[in-house]
PAVEX-509948 format. One record per residue (C-alpha): x, y, z; residue in one letter. Coordinates in steps of 0.25 Angstrom, whole numbers, plus 5000, padded with zeros to 4 digits. Layout:
<rs>
XYZA ...
</rs>
This chain:
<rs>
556654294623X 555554194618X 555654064630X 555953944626X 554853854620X 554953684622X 553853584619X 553953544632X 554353614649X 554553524658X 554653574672X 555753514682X 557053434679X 556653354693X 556153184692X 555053214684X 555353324674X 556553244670X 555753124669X 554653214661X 555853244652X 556353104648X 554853064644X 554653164636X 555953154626X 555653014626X 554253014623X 554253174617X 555653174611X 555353294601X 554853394612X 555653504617X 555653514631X 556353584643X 556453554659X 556453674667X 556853664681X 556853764692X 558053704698X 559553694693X 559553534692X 558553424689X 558053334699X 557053404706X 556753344720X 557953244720X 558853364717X 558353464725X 557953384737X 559453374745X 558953314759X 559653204766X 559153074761X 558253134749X 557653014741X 556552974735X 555352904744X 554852814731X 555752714723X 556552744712X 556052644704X 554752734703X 555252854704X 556152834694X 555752844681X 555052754673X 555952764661X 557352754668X 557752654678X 558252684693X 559552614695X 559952624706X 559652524718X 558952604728X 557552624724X 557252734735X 558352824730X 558952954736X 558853104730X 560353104723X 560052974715X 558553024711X 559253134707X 560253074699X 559352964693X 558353104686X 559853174681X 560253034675X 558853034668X 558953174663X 560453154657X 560053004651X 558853084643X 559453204640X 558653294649X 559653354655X 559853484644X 558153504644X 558253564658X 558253714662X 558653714675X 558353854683X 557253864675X 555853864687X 554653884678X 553753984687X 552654014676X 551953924664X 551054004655X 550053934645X 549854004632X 548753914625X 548854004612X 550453964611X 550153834617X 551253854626X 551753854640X 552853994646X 553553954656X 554354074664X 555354014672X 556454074682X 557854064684X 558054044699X 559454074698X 559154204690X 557754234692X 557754254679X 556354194670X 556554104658X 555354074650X 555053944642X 553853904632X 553353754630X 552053694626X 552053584637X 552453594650X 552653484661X 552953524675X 553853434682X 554053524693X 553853434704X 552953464715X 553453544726X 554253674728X 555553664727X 555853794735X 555353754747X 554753644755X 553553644765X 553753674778X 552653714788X 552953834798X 553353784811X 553253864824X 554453934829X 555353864816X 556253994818X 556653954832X 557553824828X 558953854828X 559253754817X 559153714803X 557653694797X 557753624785X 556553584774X 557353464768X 556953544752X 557953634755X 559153554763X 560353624765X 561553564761X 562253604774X 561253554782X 562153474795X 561053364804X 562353294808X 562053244823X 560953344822X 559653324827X 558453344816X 556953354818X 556353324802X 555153384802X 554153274793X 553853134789X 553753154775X 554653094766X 555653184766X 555853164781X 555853004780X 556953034769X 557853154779X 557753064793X 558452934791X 559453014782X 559753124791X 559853044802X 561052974798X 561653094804X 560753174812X 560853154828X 559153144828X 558053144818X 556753194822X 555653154811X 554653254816X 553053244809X 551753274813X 551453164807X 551953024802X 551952964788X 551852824783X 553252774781X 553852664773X 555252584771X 555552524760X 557152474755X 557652594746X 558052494736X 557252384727X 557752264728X 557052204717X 557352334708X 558652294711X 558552144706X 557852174694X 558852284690X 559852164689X 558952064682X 558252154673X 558652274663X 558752404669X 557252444664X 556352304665X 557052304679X 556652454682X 555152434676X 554852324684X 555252384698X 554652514695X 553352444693X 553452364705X 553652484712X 552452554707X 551552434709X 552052424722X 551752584726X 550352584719X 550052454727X 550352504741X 549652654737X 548452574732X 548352494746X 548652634754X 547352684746X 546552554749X 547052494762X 547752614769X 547552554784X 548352414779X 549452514772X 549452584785X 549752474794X 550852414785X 551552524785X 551552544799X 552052394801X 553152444793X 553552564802X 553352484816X 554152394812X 555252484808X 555252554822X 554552434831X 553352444837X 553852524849X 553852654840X 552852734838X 552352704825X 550752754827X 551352894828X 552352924821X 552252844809X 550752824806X 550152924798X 548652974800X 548652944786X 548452824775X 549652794768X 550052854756X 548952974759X 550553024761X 551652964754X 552452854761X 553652884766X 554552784760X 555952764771X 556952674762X 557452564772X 556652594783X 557852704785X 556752804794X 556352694804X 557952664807X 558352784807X 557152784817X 557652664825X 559052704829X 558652834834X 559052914825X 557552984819X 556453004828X 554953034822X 554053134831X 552653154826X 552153284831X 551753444828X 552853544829X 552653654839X 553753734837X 555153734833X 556153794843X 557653824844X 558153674846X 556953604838X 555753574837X 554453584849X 553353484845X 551753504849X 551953384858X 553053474866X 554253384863X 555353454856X 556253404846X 557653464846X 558453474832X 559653544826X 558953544814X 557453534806X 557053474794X 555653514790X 555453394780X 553953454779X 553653424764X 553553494751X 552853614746X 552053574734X 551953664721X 551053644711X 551953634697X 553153694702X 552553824706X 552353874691X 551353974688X 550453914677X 549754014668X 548653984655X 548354074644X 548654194656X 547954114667X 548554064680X 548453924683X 547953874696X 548153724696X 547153704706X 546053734699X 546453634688X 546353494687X 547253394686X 547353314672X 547953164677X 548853244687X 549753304677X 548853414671X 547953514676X 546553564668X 546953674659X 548153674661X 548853654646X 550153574641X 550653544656X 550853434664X 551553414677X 552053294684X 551553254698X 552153114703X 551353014711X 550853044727X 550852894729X 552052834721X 553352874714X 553353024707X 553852984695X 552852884692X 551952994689X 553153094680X 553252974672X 551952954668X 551653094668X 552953134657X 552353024650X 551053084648X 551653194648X 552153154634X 551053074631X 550253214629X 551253284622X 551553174611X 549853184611X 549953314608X 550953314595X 550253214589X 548753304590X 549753424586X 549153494599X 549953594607X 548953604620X 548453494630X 547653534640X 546753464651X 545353514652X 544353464662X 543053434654X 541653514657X 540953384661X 542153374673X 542153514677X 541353484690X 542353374694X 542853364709X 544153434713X 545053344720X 546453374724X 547453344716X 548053214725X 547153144734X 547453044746X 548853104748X 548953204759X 550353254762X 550553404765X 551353434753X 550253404745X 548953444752X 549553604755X 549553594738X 548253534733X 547553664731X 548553694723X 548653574715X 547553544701X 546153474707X 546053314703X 544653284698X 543753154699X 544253084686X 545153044677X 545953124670X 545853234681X 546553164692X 547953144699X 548253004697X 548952944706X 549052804703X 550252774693X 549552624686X 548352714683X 549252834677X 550152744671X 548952714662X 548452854661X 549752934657X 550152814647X 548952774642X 547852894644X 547252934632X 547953104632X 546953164623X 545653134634X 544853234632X 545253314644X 546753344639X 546253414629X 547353444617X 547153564608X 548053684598X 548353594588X 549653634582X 549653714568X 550553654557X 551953724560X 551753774573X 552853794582X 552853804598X 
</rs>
């Protein structure tokens, strides 16, 4: 049977690919186009992520999107209202009947003489292969496996009698009532699972080997709030998100030029959460500058009570070994537990895992580079959406669908049918560097070899600074000289 052909595949039905969808029937509204998502409901993080507490570690007001206001009052939002904020999107814009969910895309194949992309996907429920055809493709497909999180072999693991959980994959059955619960991690997902679980846990143990910068803020905007009265819905929502942005850029900007003065004030902060009596040196000062790793955001100071009552306690130290009843550390202390949460971080994939093929030829993305960090050299008609290291993801989706767009309305009005960056000869002996730099987290160092090189210069870099790509996205001359456009259409031609 001959696949199904759309101008347009767009991969994911999670934050971004519904935003993705809504930009382009606003800005493209006579292209056909179809969502393909692996999973059997849209939401990606927010709806596969079921741990207690889940919510977001940035403000809703930008990681909402730009085009449709947050409502509700909180700005630092939990998983189920995330969730429900992207379905409401997807019904308000008719998104909804666009998406084939069961649908993972495993292959994309190029064919420059059709000017087309083939994409196998498989049925997970039926392992049964569904082909479709398009002539642009924009992966929306997140960044990480869904499958599986990270979790680093520990010694003697088979030995605990209890539950070990990775917080990816939480049962629904999963009893801590008056249990004692070493969380192994500092990351954000730990700061997120400790104060909740502790509600009703006996003991939190927040064990790391090392600590990470943290920081409290309210979980709502009060100013948000006010405006929301005083002003329509959108002027009220426009003006806090760029408050909000100001403010992020700002305090990246003086992590960048005055680490040690970032530093200090964030560790004012802590001490005087827990006292000066607590150990603060050791088990909330990072041997690194501030925002090398992201900042771990703790709404209300919520950690640090949950820390002053005695309910969490944070031990920085190496595991030796687990045993039958817990946990023996290198130091030789032992933690006991009933249960384990390995809150160890994400396994990253490069765009969700498919296998990319040209004209017969196997892609291998790290031999590419990238093009403003949403394409990669010679690689034609696909984009894919990588939010921001160092502020709100959907910053970045935003900006990016409306590029996306941006290149497609460029292209009917040459009467092209292919766009392809190519690095130039005069810049083929340009310095590899990975793809991000100045952020070190695990997550994203066990993947840059994977990941497409940056070079020294505009237009083959990952940006990362939302003012400056504001600017380049919305305002960029497409047709550079380095996104090269070519097969004109014939007169008559179809797909």
């Amino acid at each position: 049977m001959e696949p199904e052909y759309f101008d347009i595949v767009i991969v994911g039905a999670g934050l971004s690919g519904i935003g993705a969808a809504c930009h382009l029937k606003e800005d493209c509204p006579g292209k056909s186009y179809v969502i393909l998502e692996g999973r059997h409901a849209m939401g990606g993080t927010w709806d596969l992520f079921r741990y207690p507490g889940i919510r977001s570690d940035s403000d809703m007001h930008t990681l909402g999107y730009n085009f449709k206001p947050w409502r509700e009052s909180k700005a630092i939002a939990d998983g189920p209202s995330i969730l429900s904020y992207v379905r409401e999107t997807a019904a308000e814009n008719d998104i909804d009947r666009h998406i084939r969910y069961g649908h993972r895309v495993v292959n994309a194949s190029w064919s420059s003489e059709g000017a087309c992309w083939t994409l196998q996907t498989r049925r997970p429920d039926t392992n049964q292969s569904v082909s479709f055809r398009c002539n642009v493709l924009l992966m929306c497909s997140g960044y990480y496996r869904y499958e599986r999180g990270h979790t680093p072999v520990f010694n003697g693991r088979e030995r605990f009698q209890g539950p070990i959980v990775h917080p990816q994959l939480w049962p629904e059955d999963l009893d801590y009532r008056d249990k004692d619960v070493v969380v192994i991690g500092s990351g954000a997902t730990a700061m997120t699972l400790v104060p909740e679980m502790a509600k009703l846990a006996r003991h939190i143990t927040m064990l790391q080997r090392s600590p990470t910068y943290v920081l409290s803020q309210p979980d709502t905007d009060r100013i948000a709030n006010i405006l929301r009265k005083l002003l329509p819905e959108k002027v009220a929502y426009a003006i806090t998100r760029w408050k909000n942005i100001t403010i992020q850029q700002w305090i990246y900007r003086r992590t960048r030029t005055s680490p040690d003065k970032v530093k200090r004030t964030l560790l004012k902060w802590v001490r005087k959460e827990l006292g000066e009596d607590y150990d603060v040196d050791k088990h909330f000062t990072p041997h690194y500058n501030p925002w090398d790793q992201r900042l771990c955001l703790v709404p209300n100071g919520d950690l640090f009570v949950a820390i002053r009552e005695g309910k969490v306690s944070v031990v920085t130290d190496q595991i030796d070994t687990f045993t039958e009843d817990g946990i023996r550390l290198q130091s030789g202390a032992e933690l006991d537990a009933d249960i384990i949460i390995t809150a160890t971080g994400l396994d990253l994939l490069v765009l969700g895992g498919v296998q990319f093929v040209i004209d017969g030829e196997p892609v291998d993305f790290s031999e590419t580079y990238t093009y403003k960090g949403v394409m990669s050299s010679g690689v034609p008609n696909m984009m894919s959406t990588f939010g921001y290291i160092n502020a709100s993801w959907t910053l970045r989706a935003d900006l990016t669908a409306e590029y996306f767009c941006r290149v497609i309305n460029h292209m009917d009005a040459g009467g092209y049918r292919q766009f392809t960056p190519l690095v130039p000869a005069e810049d083929g002996d340009m310095p590899a560097r990975p793809w991000i730099t100045g952020f070190s987290p695990g997550y994203m160092q066990r993947a840059l070899d994977r990941l497409p090189k940056q070079g020294d210069h505009e237009p083959w870099i990952n940006p990362q600074n939302y003012k400056l790509d504001k600017k380049m996205f919305r305002e960029g001359e497409i047709d550079d000289g380095t996104l090269v456009f070519t097969d004109r259409k014939s007169p008559g031609s179809g797909p």
